[in-house]
Structures are given as C-alpha cells and as structure tokens.
Residue, then its C-alpha position, 0 to 999 in steps of 0.5 A: x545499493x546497500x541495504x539496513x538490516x538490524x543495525x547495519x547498513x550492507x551491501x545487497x550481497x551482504x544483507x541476509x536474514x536466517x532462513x528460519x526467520x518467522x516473516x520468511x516461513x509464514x509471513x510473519x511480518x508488517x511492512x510500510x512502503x514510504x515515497x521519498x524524492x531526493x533523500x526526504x521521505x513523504x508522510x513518514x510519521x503517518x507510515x511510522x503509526x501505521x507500521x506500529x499498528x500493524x505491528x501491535x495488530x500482528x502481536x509482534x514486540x512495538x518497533x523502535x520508531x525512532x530506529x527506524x526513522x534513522x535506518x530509513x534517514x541513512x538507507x536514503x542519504x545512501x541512494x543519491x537523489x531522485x525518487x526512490x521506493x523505501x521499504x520497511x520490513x519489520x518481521x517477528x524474527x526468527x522462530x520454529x517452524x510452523x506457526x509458533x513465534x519463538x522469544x527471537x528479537x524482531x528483525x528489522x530490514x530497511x532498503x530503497x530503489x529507484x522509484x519507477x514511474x507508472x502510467x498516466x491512467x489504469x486499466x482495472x479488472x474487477x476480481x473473483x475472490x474477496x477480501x474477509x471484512x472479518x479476517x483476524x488482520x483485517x486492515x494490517x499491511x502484513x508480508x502476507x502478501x500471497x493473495x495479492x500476487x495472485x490476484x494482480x497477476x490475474x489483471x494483468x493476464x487481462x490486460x490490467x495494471x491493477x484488480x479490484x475486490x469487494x469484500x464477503x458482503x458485496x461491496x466495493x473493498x480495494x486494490x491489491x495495492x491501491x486504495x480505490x475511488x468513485x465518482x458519482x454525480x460530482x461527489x468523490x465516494x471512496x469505501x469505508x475502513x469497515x468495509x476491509x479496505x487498508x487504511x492508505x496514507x494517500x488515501x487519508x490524505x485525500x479525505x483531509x484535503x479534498x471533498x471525498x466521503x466515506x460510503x458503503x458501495x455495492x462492487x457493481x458502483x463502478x459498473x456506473x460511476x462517471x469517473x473512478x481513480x486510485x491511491x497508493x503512496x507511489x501512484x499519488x492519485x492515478x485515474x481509471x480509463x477502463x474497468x474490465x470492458x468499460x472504456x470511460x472515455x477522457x480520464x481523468x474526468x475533471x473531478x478526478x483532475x482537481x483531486x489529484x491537482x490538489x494531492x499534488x500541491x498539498x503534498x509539494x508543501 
C-alpha cells in the first residue's frame, strides 16, 4: 500500500508526518471518508464540498480541490480493484504546541484500504452523553474523534456495532459514524442538520432520492418506531435489528428495504 502525502505518493514505511503536526497534537484537522469500487470514488464532489466546509468551519487555509481529487485519482489507480476505503486527512500543519496554529502550510495526506464488509442488519445501543447542538464545530467532519471512540467502544461492550446520541435537548442526533433513520407509520423520518447531526452524504442522498423527511425527534422515537436504519458512506443503508434491548423482528422492515433498494440503484447509475 502506498499512501499520498504532500505531493508524494509513499510507501506506508515512508509516509510520515512531523510529530508536531497541529492535527497530530490537538486534532486539528477535517477529513472526508469516500467509498470507491474498482478505482471510481462514489459522490466524490459532494465529499470534496464537505471537506471545504469543514475546512473553512475549522479556519483552516481552503484545500486545493483540484489537488486533491488528483491524490485521491493516483492513491485508487494504485490500490488495484475492489471496494476500497479512501481517506482524506487534511490537517492545519505543523504549529506549536498548545492550541495555537502556527504560519505552517496545511498537510494533506490521502491513503486507501480494502473496503470491509459489514453486517446485513445492526445492533445499536442508545448512549449516556450527548452531542453539543451548539459546539463551536457542530456539523464539521474533524480529527477530533476521541468522543467517538469512546462512545462505539461503549456499544460494542454491549453487544452493539453502532451507539446512538441525542443531543442537550433530548432528541434523536446521530451515530458515532452513521446517520440515523426512523420508521413511523409508513413515513422514513430521520433528524434535522439542527439537531447537531453530521450532514451525511448518504444521508443527503436518501432525502434526494427517496421519501424521507427531516423532523425533530425525542431520543425515546426509537423506543416505538416500526423500523429504524442507518447511513454512512461504506454501510450504504443498513437497517436495525435491535435497539439496546428492543429486538425488531424482520429487519429490514419493507419501507427500509425500498430504501436501501432505491439508494442502491440510484448509486449503481
């Protein structure tokens, strides 16, 4: 495996960053996770916006898009075919240490891996801590991604692949990596950007392409709702088969199936 960093396309022995790197010290740094099947990345464009968003949101210097479709382009002509997990980290660079950016040019670092699969249905747990609807990087993709281990280690202490949060008012937010979706009486529901959630490419493309609307949920929705699924750019459109000690027997339900029946068409074209 060779990996891009700052111009240069490195064996994985060979590809280092200075260990005084701001995104090393104190997570300075966006990143985008982009699913690419044998050497053509999915929705790259909308994960290229979403970097530059992250980016300006951070007050990071704007990336070079065009650069970094081209890392991304040689990094995937180099990984053969198959599915593969492309990662683009773009950090402020190296700076002092302590919170201060240094005048540092930003770091950009692009490497793939095979994509592995994941399970037909999940196991979800619902989590103790929230997500901050007002942090000052609410809905930026940051290497700030502590809180996220923490809290997927947690479910999957209890038997769970993926944790839920809801936010500081009590509503449904998100996963640690997913987008999440309920179903109520026909109707595919799924939270508001306001809520704190990340705005998923996945999940931007469901409310494109299929019937789901943007609504305000209690956490407690999912303690009742008839069917629940997740998003994220690998898992596509995964459903739920138990929440904390809920089994929901079937899943996929039929309105999840249509969904992800959908995604996956939409997607192939």
């Amino acid at each position: 495996m060779r990996i891009w960093v700052n111009g240069e396309l490195l064996e994985e022995s060979a590809a280092t960053l200075s260990v005084l790197d701001h995104g090393y010290t104190v997570g300075d740094g966006v990143f985008e996770t982009v699913k690419a099947v044998d050497g053509v990345p999915f929705a790259l464009e909308r994960h290229l916006a979403r970097l530059a968003g992250s980016a300006a949101g951070l007050g990071l210097a704007a990336p070079d898009l065009g650069l970094v479709a081209k890392a991304c382009a040689e990094v995937l002509a180099d990984s053969g075919t198959g599915g593969q997990r492309l990662r683009i980290t773009y950090t402020a660079g190296t700076a002092p240490l302590g919170s201060d950016r240094g005048g540092a040019t930003p770091s950009l670092v692009v490497a793939a891996v095979p994509l592995s699969g994941w399970d037909a249905t999940a196991a979800v747990v619902t989590l103790p801590w929230v997500r901050n609807e007002r942090s000052p990087v609410v809905g930026l993709k940051t290497t700030s991604y502590a809180e996220n281990v923490v809290a997927l280690a947690y479910a999957k202490q209890r038997g769970a692949s993926e944790g839920l949060f809801a936010n500081t008012r009590g509503q449904l937010c998100e996963g640690t990596g997913t987008n999440v979706f309920v179903v109520v009486e026909g109707r595919v529901l799924t939270p508001p950007l306001t809520s704190g959630c990340l705005a998923g490419v996945t999940r931007a493309l469901l409310l494109e392409w299929c019937d789901v609307v943007e609504a305000d949920l209690p956490i407690d929705a999912l303690t009742s709702a008839d069917e629940v699924f997740l998003s994220s750019s690998t898992r596509d459109v995964q459903p739920v088969h138990r929440v904390d000690d809920r089994v929901l027997s079937g899943a996929p339900g039929p309105v999840t199936e249509r969904c992800a029946e959908q995604f996956a068409r939409r997607a192939a074209a």
